[in-house]
matplotlib code that plots the C-alpha trace (Angstrom):
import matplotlib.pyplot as plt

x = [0.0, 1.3, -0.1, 1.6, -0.4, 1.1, -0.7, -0.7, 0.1, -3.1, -5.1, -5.6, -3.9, -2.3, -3.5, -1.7, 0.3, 0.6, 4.6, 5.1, 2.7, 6.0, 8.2, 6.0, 3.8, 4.2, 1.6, -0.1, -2.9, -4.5, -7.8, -9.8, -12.7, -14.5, -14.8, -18.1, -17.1, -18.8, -17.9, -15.7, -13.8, -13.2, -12.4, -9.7, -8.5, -8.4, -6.3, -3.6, -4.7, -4.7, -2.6, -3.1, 0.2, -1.8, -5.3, -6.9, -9.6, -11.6, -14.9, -17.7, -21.5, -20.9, -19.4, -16.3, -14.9, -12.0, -10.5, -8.0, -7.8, -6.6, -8.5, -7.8, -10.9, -11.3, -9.9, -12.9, -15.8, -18.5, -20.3, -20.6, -16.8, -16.2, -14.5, -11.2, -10.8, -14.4, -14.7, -15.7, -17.8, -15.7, -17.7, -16.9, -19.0, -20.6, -19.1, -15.8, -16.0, -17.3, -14.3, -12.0, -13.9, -12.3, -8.9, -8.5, -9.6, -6.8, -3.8, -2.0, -3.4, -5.1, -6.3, -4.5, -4.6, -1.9, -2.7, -5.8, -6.0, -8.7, -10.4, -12.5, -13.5, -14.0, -11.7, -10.4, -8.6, -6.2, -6.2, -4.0, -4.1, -1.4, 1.1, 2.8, 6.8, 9.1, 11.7, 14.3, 12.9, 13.1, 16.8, 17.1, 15.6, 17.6, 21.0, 19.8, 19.0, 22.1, 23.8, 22.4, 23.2, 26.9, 26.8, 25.9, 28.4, 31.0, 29.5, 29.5, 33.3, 34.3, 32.3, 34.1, 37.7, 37.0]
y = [0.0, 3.4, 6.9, 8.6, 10.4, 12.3, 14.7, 13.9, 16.1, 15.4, 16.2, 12.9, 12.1, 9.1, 6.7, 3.2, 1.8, -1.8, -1.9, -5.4, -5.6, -4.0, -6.8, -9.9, -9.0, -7.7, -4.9, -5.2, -2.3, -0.4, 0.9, 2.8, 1.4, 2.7, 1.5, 0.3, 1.3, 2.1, 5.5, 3.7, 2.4, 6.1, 7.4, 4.9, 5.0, 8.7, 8.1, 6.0, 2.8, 0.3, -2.5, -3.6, -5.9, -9.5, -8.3, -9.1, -8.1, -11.2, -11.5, -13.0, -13.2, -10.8, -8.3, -7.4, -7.5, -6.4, -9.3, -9.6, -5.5, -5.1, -1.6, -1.3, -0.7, 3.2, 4.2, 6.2, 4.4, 3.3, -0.3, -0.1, -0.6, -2.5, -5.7, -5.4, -7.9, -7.8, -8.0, -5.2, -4.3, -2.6, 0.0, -0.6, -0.3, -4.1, -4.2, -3.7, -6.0, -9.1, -8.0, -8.2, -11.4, -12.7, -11.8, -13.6, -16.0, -16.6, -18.5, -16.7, -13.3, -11.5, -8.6, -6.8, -3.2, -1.0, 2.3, 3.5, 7.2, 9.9, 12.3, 14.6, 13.4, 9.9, 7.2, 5.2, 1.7, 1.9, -1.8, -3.6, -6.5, -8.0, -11.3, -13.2, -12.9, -15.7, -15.7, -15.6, -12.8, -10.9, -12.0, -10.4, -7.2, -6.6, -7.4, -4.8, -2.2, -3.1, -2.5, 1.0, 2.1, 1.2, 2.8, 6.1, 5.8, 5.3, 8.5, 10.9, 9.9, 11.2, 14.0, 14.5, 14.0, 16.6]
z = [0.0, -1.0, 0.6, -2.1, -4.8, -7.7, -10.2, -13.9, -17.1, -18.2, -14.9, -13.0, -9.4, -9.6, -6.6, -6.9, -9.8, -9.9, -10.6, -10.9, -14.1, -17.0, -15.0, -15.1, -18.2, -21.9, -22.0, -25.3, -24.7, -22.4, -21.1, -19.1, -16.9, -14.1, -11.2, -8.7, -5.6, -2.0, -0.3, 2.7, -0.3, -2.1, 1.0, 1.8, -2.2, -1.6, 1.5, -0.8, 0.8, -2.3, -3.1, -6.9, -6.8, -7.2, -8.7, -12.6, -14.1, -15.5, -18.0, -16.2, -17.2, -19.5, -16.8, -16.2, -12.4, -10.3, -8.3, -5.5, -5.3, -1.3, -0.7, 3.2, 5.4, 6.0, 9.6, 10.5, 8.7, 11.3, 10.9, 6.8, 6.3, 3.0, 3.0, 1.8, -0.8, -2.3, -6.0, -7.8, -10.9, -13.5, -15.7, -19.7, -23.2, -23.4, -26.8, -25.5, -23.1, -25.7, -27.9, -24.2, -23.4, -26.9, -26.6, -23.4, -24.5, -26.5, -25.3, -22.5, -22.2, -18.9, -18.0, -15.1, -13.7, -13.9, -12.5, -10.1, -10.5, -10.1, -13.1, -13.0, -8.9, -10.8, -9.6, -13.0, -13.5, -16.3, -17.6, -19.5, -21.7, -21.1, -22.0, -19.3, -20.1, -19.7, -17.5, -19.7, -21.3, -18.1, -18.1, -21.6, -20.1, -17.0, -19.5, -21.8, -19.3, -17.7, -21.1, -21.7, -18.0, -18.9, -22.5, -20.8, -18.3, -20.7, -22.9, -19.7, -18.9, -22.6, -22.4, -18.4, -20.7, -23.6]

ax = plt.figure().add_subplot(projection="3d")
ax.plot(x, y, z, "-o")
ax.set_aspect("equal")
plt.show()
């Protein structure tokens, strides 16, 4: 859980970010859903208390729903606290969510959240369709990184020299 909030070029204030989703997954596009959410739940969201590292989103009945979202219960919410780990409905166009429904259908692809933010007073799930990477492709990615760090490295030294 993170109770750090940043503001957005475009306007929205960043909640939660599900970091692990560019490291374990291959993010082939994005969306943005709303959420269904009680007020206990906004007001704990608002208060940065969300942990998106193990949730997906998944097709069901023609709905689409949140799981495995760890909103904490909100410190001064009386009787009507939410439970914590409740699924919860994600607002999309039903035709967008028959043409999601397809796509994960096919062979390794899932639906996972990457950011929670709020627009416009409106909290927002940006989701993404993602691929599972394998681990040597992780491998690949850390090398590479590691590769450009020391490429810069070595260009700022004979920059330093000049």
């Amino acid at each position: 859980m993170s109770g750090r909030k940043t503001k957005a070029s475009d306007g929205r204030t960043i909640v939660a970010r599900n970091r692990r989703a560019s490291r374990d997954y291959e993010i082939l596009d994005r969306f943005e859903v709303g959420l269904v959410l009680l007020g206990s739940e906004v007001k704990s969201i608002r208060d940065g208390q969300v942990d998106l590292g193990d949730a997906y989103a998944q097709v069901q009945s023609g709905e689409l729903w949140l799981l495995n979202a760890k909103i904490a219960p909100y410190a001064h919410a009386t009787h009507t606290n939410h439970e914590p780990e409740r699924r919860r409905k994600l607002l999309m166009h039903r035709h967008e969510i028959r043409r999601l429904e397809g796509k994960t259908r096919e062979k390794g692809l899932t639906l996972i959240p990457l950011t929670l933010y709020f627009k416009e007073g409106k909290a927002k799930l940006e989701l993404g369709l993602a691929r599972g990477k394998k681990l040597h492709g992780r491998k690949e990615e850390v090398a590479e990184r590691d590769r450009q760090r020391q490429l810069r490295a070595a260009r700022r030294d004979r920059e330093a020299d000049i």
